[in-house]
ROKOLKE-313273 format. One record per atom (N, C-alpha, C, O): z, x, y. Coordinates in steps of 0.001 Angstrom, whole numbers, plus 500000, padded with zeros to 6 digits. Layout:
residues N
ZXY
...
END
This chain:
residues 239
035413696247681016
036259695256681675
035357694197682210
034666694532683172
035282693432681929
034679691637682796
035331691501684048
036495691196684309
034268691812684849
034699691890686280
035153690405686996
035853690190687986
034524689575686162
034741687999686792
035920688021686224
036696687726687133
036529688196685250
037742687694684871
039074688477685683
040238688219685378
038719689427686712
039585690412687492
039100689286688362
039862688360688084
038278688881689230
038224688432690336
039012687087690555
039678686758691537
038683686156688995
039667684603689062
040788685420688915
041670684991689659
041071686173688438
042954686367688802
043182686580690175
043775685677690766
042805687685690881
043025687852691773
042867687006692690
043453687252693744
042008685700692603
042132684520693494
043644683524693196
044466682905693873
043425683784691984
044923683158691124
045940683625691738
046420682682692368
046754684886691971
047057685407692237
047390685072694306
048469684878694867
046024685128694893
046474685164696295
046847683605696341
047610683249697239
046334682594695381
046051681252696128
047803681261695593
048482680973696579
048733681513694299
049571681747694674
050560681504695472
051331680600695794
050274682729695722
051278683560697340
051288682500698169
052280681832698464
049848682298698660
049942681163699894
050495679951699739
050952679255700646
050454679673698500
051248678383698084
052443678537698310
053125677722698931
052907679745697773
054481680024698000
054883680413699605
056039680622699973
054126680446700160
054555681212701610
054409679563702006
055205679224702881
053636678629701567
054177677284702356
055264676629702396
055981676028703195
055144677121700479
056663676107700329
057872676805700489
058817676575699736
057944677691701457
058973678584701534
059211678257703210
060363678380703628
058373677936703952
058378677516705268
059064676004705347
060030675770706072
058488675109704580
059022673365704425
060190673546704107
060926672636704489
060969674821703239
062103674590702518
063094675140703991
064188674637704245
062529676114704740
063266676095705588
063275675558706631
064334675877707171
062652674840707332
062659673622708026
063270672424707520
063923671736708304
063150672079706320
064079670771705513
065302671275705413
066207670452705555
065605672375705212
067078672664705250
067581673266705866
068586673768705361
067247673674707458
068194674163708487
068384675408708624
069334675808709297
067408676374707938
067689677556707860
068179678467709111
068339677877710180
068341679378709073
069025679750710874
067098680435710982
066437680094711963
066721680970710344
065209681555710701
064210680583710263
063801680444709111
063878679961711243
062712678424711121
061682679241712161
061846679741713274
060660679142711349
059258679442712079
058454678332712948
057597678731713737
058742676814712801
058539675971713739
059347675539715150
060535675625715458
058168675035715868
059015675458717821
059737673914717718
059548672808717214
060543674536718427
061512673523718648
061398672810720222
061068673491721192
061680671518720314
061080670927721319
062560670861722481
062301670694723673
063714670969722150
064580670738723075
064851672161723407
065506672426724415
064355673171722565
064649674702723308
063467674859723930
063285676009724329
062356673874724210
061441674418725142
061345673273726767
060433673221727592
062376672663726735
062175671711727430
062864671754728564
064004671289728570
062323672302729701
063169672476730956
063859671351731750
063272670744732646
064753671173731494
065541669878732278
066053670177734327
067075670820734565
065609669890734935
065617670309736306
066966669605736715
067207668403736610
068101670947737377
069160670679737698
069317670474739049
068924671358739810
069861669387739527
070518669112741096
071352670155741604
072550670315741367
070407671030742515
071509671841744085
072354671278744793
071992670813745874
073898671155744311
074871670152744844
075095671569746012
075920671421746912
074502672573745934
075531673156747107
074731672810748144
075394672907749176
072894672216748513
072383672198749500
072336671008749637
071347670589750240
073464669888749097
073808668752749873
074365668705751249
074302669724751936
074994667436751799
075352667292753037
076988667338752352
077073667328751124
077987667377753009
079135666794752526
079858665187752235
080201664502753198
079955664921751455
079587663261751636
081840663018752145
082781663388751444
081888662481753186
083018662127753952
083034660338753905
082156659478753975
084463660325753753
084870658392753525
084595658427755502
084651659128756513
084253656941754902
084154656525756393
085269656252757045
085857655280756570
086042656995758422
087234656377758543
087724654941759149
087042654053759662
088941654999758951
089382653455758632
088948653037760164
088328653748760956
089413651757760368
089475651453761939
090836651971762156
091808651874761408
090729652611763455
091938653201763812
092490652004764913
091908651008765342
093582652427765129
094213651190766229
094055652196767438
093941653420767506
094098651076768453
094289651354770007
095693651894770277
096837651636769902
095036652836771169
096202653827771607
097492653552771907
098491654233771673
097334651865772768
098739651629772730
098545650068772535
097568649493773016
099297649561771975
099421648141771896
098799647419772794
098826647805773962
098111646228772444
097383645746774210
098860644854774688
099255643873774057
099725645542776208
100779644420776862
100736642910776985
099724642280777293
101561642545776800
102358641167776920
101349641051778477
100563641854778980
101794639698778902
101241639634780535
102144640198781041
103321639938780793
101686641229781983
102352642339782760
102906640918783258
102466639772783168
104404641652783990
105118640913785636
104230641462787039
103283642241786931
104693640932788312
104084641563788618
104824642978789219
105961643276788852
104010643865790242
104405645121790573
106021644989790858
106936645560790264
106103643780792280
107867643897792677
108089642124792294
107271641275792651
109102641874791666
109435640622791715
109568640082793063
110209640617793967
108583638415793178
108963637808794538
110162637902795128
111167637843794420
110239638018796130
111913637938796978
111938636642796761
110924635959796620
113459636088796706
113921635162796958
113871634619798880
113974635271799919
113646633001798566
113367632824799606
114321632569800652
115167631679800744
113983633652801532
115204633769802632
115451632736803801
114490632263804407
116609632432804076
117107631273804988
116312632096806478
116171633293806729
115940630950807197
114782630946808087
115541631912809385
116648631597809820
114969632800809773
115101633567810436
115338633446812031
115245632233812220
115507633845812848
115766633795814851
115210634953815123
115112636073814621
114659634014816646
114119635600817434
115176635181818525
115895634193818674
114987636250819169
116314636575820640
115761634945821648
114790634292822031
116834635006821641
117028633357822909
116258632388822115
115591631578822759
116228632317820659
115085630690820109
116471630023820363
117522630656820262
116396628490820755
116820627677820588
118004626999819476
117485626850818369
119183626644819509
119751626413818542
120654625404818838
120945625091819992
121352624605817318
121986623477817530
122873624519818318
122797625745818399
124139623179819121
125558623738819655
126438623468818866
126544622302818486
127452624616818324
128924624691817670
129654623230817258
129930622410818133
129882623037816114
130483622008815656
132216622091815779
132961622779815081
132574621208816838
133951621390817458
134696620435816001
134417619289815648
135542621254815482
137000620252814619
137595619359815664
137904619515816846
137663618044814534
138087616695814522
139369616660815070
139660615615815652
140123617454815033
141728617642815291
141879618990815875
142187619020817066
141763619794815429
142409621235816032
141871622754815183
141408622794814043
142074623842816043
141423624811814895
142339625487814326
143380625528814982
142354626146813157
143052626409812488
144310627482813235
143941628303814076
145355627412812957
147061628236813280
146513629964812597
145718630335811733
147533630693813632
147257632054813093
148481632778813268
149080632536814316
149181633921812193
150507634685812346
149812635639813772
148646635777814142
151174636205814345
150894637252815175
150948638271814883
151220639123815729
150707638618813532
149871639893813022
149229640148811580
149326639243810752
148676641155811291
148225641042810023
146656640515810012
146067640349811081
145949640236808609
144978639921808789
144449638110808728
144648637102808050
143722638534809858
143106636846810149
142881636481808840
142459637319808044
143127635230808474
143100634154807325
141327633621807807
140749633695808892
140905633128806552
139650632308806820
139425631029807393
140180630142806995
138829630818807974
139647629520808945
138725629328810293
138042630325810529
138600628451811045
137696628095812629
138750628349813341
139882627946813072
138321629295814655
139609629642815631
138589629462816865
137363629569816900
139226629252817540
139347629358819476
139229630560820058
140320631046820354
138293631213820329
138252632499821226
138081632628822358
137571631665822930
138417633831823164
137894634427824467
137706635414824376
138643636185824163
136266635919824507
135427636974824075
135570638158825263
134918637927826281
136350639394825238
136503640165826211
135750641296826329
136069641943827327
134442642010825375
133711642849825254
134155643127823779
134179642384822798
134619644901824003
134460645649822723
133129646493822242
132119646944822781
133637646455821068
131995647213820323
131005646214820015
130944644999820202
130239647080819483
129008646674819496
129433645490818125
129247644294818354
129771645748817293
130088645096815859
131125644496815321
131205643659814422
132539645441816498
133840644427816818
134274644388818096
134639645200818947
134140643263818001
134365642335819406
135960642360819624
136891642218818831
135895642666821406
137422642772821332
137517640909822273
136860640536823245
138506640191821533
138841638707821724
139983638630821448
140576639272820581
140644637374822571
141575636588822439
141514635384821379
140605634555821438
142560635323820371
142687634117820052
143479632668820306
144650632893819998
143392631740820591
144259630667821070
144055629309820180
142868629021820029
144842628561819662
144513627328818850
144476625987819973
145113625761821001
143690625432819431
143579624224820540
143190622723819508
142979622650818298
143203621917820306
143331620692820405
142019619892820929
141186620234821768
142133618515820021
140817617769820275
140883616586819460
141134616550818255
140516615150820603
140938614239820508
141974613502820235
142977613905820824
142153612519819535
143651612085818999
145063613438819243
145997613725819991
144529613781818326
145691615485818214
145581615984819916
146600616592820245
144831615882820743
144939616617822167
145926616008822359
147082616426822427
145353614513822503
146462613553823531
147503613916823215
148110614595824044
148108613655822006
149533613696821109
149460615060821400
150686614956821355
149253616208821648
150021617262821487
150187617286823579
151040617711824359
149280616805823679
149578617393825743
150845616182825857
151800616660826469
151053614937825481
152405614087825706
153499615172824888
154526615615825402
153157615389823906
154299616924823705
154822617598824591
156035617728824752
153684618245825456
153638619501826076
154053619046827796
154212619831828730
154152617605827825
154141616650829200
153298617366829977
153683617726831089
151592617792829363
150563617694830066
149148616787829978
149419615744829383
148345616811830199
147311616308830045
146201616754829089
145984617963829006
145505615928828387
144358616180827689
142687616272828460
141808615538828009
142390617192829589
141802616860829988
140374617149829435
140235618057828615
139616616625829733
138063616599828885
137657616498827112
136659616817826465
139226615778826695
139662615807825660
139825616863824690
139711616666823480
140138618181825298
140630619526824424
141618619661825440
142023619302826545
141764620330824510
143615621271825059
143871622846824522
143738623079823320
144127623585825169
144102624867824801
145410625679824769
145788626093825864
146231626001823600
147465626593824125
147375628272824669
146428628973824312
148313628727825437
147978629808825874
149007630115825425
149144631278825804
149968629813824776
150995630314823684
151358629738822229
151922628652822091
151081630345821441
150857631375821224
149380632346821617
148492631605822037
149000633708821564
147833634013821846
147780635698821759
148379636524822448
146714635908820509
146720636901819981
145633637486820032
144701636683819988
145175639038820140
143941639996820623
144246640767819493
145305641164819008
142810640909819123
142166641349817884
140786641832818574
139949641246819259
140949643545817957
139629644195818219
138915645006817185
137986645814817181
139622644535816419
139033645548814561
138525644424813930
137945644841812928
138418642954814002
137370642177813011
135881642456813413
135323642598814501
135297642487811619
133975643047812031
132664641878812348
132937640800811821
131883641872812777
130862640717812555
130274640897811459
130253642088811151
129488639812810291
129139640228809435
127422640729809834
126820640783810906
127145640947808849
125428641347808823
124265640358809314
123108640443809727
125239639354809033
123882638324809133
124956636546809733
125041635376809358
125604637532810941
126260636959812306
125063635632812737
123961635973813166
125305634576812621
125219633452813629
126319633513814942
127482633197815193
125223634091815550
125650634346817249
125529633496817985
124563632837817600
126046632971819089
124915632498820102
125898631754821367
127027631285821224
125193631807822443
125449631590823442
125221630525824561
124055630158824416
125701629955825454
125611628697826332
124928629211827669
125124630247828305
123828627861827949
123399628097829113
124269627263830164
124106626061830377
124998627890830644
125817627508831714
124990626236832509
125570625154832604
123630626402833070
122742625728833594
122149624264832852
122049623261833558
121899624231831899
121329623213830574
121969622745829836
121845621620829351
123161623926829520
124401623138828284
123543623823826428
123958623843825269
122098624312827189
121527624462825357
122202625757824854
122731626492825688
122218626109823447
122543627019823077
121594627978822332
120682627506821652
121789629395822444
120810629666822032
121597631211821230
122752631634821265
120040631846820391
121103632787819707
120598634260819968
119563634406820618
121200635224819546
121473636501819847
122189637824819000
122994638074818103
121763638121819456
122185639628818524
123149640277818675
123006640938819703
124387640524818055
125346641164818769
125471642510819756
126505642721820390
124265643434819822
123731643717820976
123697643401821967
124138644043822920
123104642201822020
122581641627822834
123865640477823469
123608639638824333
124932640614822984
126394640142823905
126703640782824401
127422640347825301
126518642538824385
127207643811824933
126282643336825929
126904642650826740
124712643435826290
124061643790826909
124078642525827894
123885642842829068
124267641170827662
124412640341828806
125541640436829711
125657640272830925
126736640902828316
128250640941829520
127885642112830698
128050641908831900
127574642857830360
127671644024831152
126466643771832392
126675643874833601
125267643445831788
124275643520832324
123115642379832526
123849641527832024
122461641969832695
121126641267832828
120508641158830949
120643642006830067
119849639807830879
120007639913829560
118439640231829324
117681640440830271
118054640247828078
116446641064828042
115346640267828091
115464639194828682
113969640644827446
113093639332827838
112787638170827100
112271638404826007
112989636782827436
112851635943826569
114117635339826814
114443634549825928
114727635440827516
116125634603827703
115497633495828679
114348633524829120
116661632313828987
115544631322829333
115900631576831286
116906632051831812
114852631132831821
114940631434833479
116347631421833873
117037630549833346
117002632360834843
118319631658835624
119492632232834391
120561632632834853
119375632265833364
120135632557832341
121152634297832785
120704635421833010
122612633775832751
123453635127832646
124637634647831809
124559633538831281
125530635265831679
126533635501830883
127464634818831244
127985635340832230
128136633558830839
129649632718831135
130427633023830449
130186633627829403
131665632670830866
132858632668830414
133464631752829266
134604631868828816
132483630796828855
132970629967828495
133306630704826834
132783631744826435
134380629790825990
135112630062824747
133595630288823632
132386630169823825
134464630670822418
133599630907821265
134423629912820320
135646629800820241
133519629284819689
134010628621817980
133865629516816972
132765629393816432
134674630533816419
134373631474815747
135056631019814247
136083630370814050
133962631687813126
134485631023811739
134562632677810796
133614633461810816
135574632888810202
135974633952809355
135805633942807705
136326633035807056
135443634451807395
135391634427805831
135227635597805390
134305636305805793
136360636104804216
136903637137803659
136808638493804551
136150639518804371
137634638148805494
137658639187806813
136988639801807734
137406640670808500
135218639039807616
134866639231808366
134384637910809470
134858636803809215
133382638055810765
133346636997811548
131567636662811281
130692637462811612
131283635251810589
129953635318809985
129747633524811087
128965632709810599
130439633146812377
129854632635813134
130349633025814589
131547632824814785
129739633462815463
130712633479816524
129488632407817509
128427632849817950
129887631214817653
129204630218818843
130026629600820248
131104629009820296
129100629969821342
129918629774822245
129829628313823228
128902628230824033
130651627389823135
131246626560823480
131142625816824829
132155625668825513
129441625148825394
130028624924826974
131278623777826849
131678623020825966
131618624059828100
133113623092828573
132774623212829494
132118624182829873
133263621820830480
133137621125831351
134369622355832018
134802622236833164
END
C-alpha cells in the first residue's frame, strides 16, 4: 500500500468535512434555522427597566378653590340710624304759651266720645294718665262780644266762658308723647311738664328746677284731641 496516497486522502477527506461543517453553519444563519450557532445581539442585550412602584405619586395640581363665602356687598351698619327725633324737654324748660282760637273752641255732645277738636278745660286732678276735667266752650274776640250781647253779658278780657253747657270726663287718656305745660301765675311764662308732675304740683310742692315762687294755679287748659286721645294739654294764664 503507498502510504502517501492514504495520507492525501485522508487530508481530502477531513478538509472536506470542514468545508461542509462551514457551509452548513452560513446555510443556517442565511436561512433562519430555529438551531443557529451564532450569538445573537438583541438576546444578549439588557435593556434597564423603570421602578414605577418607587416613584412618588404624581397628583393634578388642584384648581383654585373659591372662598368660603362670597366676599359681602358693603355691610349696613349694625342698627340702622334712628330717625331724627323732634327735640326733646326737661322738667320746667321754658316754652311758647298755648295758641288761643280766633273765634271759639270747638262744641261738644253731652256724651259719648270726645270728637277731635281744641276745647276749654278745668283741670280737677285724676290719674296719673287720665285727667279728671271739666269741659266748657268759650269765646274770643269778635264771637265773645256777639255771643255776651246774646247772653246780655259782657266780654270781659275779651273771652267768654259758658258754664252751660259743661261736661266732666275722666277716662280720656294723655298720649305718650303729651305736650304738657303749665303757667307761672307770677311771669305769665309757660313752661312744660310731665304728667306726673301735674299730680305732683296739684297736690303738692313741685320738684327741682321749677322756676323760684312757682306753685300750682287754677287757671284753664287749651287742650287738643286727636283720635281719642289728649296729645296737648296747655295751660292758659288769664287775667
Amino acid at each position: 500500500m503507498n502510504i502517501r496516497r492514504i495520507a492525501f486522502a485522508t487530508l481530502a477527506v477531513a478538509s472536506t468535512g470542514l468545508a461542509a461543517c462551514s457551509s452548513q453553519t452560513r446555510s443556517s444563519i442565511g436561512t433562519g434555522a430555529e438551531t443557529t450557532t451564532a450569538p445573537s445581539v438583541l438576546e444578549t442585550t439588557t435593556v434597564p427597566v423603570l421602578d414605577t412602584t418607587t416613584l412618588p405619586p404624581v397628583t393634578a395640581p388642584p384648581a383654585t378653590a373659591p372662598p368660603a363665602t362670597a366676599p359681602p356687598a358693603t355691610a349696613p351698619p349694625a342698627t340702622a340710624p334712628p330717625a331724627t327725633n323732634p327735640p326733646g324737654h326737661s322738667l320746667y324748660d321754658e316754652v311758647s304759651p298755648p295758641n288761643v282760637p280766633s273765634g271759639h273752641t270747638d262744641p261738644f255732645l253731652a256724651s259719648g266720645v270726645l270728637s277731635n277738636g281744641v276745647y276749654w278745660v278745668q283741670y280737677n286732678g285724676g290719674e296719673t294718665m287720665t285727667p279728671d276735667f271739666d269741659v266748657h266752650q268759650a269765646f274770643f274776640g269778635d264771637e265773645c262780644v256777639s255771643k255776651a250781647a246774646e247772653l246780655g253779658t259782657e266780654c270781659d278780657n275779651d273771652y267768654l266762658v259758658l258754664d252751660d253747657p259743661v261736661r266732666e270726663i275722666d277716662n280720656l287718656p294723655f298720649a305718650d308723647n303729651v305736650l304738657l305745660t303749665v303757667s307761672d301765675q307770677m311771669t305769665q311764662k309757660s313752661y312744660w311738664i310731665t304728667p306726673d308732675e301735674l299730680r305732683t304740683i296739684r297736690a303738692s310742692s313741685p320738684s327741682d328746677g321749677a322756676p323760684s315762687g312757682f306753685g300750682f294755679s287754677s287757671f284753664p287748659f287749651i287742650m287738643t284731641v286727636q283720635n281719642g286721645k289728649i296729645v296737648k294739654f296747655e295751660q292758659l294764664w288769664v287775667p
